[in-house]
C-alpha positions, 0 to 999 in steps of 0.5 A: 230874700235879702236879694230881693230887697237889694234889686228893688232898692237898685232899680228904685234908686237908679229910676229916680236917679235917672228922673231926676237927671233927666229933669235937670238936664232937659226939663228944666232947661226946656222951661228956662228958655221959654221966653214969656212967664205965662209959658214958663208957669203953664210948662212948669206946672206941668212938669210938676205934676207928672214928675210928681207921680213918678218920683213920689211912690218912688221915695216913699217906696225907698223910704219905708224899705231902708226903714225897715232896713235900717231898723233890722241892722241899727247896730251897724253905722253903715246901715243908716247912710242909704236912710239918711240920704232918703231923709235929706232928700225927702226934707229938701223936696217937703221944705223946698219944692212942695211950697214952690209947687203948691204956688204954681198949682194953685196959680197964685205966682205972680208973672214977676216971681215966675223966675225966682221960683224955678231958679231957686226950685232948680238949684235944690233940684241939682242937690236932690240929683247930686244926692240921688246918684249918691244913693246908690253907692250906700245901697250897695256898701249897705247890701254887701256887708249884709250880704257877706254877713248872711253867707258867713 
């Protein structure tokens, strides 16, 4: 059983890994180098949206899985790491991104501001990509010493 959750937590966190490299090395520079702000909002509002459908199931799904996880081996510091980095990155995307995109749902970015938004939405992006590659080094030390725990 235990195996199951490490391939669905693997292949979760390579996914989103993988969106969020993708985002940040050919989304966002795509929308960078539109040269009009009314082209970068129109784009940009369209990246959101669909990035959204992808890696929101994605981070609840690794969010509840390493919750339940890390409540069934919380004596085990090594347990909490893969939790952790959810958190951060979930308190990066509530804190940062969602009142960035909410603006730029709500068309209420004004021209001057265009930039600014995606610059700064851009720079916490890099953070949350830098920590989805990291996540899944700690799923794995995670699923190893349990997996070598239930063998013995």
């Amino acid at each position: 059983m235990i195996y199951k959750f490490y391939c669905l937590a693997h292949i979760a966190s390579g996914i989103y890994a993988g969106a969020c490299l993708s985002i940040s090395l050919i989304d966002l520079r795509f929308v960078q180098d539109l040269g009009d702000n009314a082209l970068k909002n129109q784009y940009f509002t369209i990246l959101l949206k669909n990035m959204g459908i992808v890696m929101g199931p994605l981070l609840v799904l690794m969010l509840v899985l390493f919750l339940f996880l890390t409540y069934q081996k919380r004596k085990n510091l090594n347990s909490f790491y893969p939790l952790i980095v959810l958190i951060t990155i979930l308190v990066i995307t509530v804190t940062i991104h969602f009142p960035i995109n909410d603006k730029f749902f709500n068309l209420t970015v004004p021209e001057k501001d265009v930039n600014y938004l995606i610059t700064k939405w851009m720079y916490w992006h890099y953070l949350r990509t830098l920590l989805a590659f990291i996540l899944p080094y700690f799923i794995v030390k995670y699923f190893k010493q349990n997996i070598s725990k239930s063998e013995n």
